[in-house]
C-alpha positions in Angstrom: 135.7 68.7 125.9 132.3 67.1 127.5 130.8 70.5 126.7 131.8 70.9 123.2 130.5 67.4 122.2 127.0 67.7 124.3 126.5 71.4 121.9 126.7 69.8 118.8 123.1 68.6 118.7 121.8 71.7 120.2 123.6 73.6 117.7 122.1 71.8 114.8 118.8 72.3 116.0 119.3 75.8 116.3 120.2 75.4 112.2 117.1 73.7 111.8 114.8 76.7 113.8 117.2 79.0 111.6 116.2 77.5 108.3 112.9 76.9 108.7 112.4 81.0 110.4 114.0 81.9 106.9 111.5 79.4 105.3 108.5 81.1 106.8 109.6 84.6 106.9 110.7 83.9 102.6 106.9 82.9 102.2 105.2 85.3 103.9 106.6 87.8 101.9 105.9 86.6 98.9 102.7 85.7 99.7 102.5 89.5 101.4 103.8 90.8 98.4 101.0 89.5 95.9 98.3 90.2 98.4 99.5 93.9 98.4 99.6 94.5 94.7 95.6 92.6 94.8 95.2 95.4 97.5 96.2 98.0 95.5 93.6 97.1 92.7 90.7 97.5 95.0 91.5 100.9 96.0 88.8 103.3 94.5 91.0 105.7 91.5 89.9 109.5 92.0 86.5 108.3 89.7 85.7 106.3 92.7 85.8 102.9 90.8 88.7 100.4 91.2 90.8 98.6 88.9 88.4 95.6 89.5 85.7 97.7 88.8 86.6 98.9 85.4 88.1 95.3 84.6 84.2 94.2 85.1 82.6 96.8 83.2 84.8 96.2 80.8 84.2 92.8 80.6 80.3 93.1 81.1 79.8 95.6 78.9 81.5 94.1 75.5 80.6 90.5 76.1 77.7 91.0 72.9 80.7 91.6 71.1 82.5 88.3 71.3 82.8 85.8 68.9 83.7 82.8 69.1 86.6 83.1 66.9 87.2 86.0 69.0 87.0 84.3 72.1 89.4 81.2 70.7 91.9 83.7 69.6 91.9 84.7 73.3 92.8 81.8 74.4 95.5 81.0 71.9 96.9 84.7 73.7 96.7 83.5 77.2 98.8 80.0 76.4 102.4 81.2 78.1 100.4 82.2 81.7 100.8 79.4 83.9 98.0 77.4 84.4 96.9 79.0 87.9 97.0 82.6 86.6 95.6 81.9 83.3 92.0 82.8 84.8 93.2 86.0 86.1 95.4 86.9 83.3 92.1 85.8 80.7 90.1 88.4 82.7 92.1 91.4 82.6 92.9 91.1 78.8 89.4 90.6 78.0 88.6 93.5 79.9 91.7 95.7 78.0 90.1 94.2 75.0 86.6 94.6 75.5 87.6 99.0 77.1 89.9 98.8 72.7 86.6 97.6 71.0 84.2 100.2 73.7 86.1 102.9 72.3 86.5 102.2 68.8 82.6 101.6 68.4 83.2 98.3 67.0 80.4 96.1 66.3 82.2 92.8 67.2 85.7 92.1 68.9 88.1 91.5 66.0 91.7 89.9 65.7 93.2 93.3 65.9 91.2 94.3 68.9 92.6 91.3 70.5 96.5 91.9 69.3 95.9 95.9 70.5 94.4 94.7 73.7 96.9 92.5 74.7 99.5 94.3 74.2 98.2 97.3 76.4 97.3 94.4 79.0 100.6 93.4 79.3 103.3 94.9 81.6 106.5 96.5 80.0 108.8 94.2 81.4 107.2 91.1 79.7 107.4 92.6 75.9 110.4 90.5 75.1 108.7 87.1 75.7 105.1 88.7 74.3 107.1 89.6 71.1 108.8 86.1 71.0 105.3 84.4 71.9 103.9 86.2 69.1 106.2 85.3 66.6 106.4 82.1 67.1 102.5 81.8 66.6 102.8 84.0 63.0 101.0 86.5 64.9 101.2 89.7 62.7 101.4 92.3 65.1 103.3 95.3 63.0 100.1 97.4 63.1 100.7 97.8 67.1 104.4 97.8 67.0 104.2 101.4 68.2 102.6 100.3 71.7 105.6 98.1 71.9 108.1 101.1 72.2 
């Protein structure tokens, strides 16, 4: 009996080193997780650039072909990201936009460069809430509904 009752508190600090081992293990591997996918984007492709490397090319080498307009449409794009991603997320749609406009030989980033662009920027699984967030900003976006599928 004397035993029982002198475990108790030993056995609810045990809970507490349990929950808090679950804490920091949980963490770690999200943390873990993000750092590995920012890993894999560093890693030279078989052209011996990165992902990060093309993103700033990209980015560099259309920047004469912003607008303003074009560059306030961009940010009207990147409203849903969260407010510490937004930088990040700005960057690699500017840099899928800038590779669009590149390729077409366009003389200026358009609207439609921007739709196009952000649409190919934009992981598969999100095209639900990209096609809702569109939508309810009157975005036209039925010239790129192909990209969608």
């Amino acid at each position: 009996m004397l035993y029982a009752m002198s475990s108790s508190p030993n056995q609810g600090f045990m809970w507490f080193i349990f929950f808090w081992v679950f804490v920091l293990i949980f963490s770690m591997s999200v943390g873990g997780y993000f750092m590995f996918r920012k890993f894999f984007k560093v890693l030279p492709m078989a052209d011996g650039k990165s992902k990060l490397d093309w993103q700033n090319h990209y980015v560099e080498a259309s920047r004469h072909l912003w607008t303003d307009e074009s560059k306030a449409f961009l940010d009207v794009l990147v409203e849903p990201v969260p407010a510490p991603f937004r930088d990040i997320a700005k960057h690699s749609i500017a840099a899928k936009i800038g590779e669009v406009a590149l390729n077409e030989k366009a003389t200026a980033v358009t609207r439609e460069h921007c739709i196009k662009g952000y649409i190919l920027a934009t992981p598969r699984r999100d095209y639900k809430s990209l096609i809702s967030f569109l939508e309810k900003k009157q975005i036209d976006y039925t010239a790129h509904k192909h990209l969608l599928q």
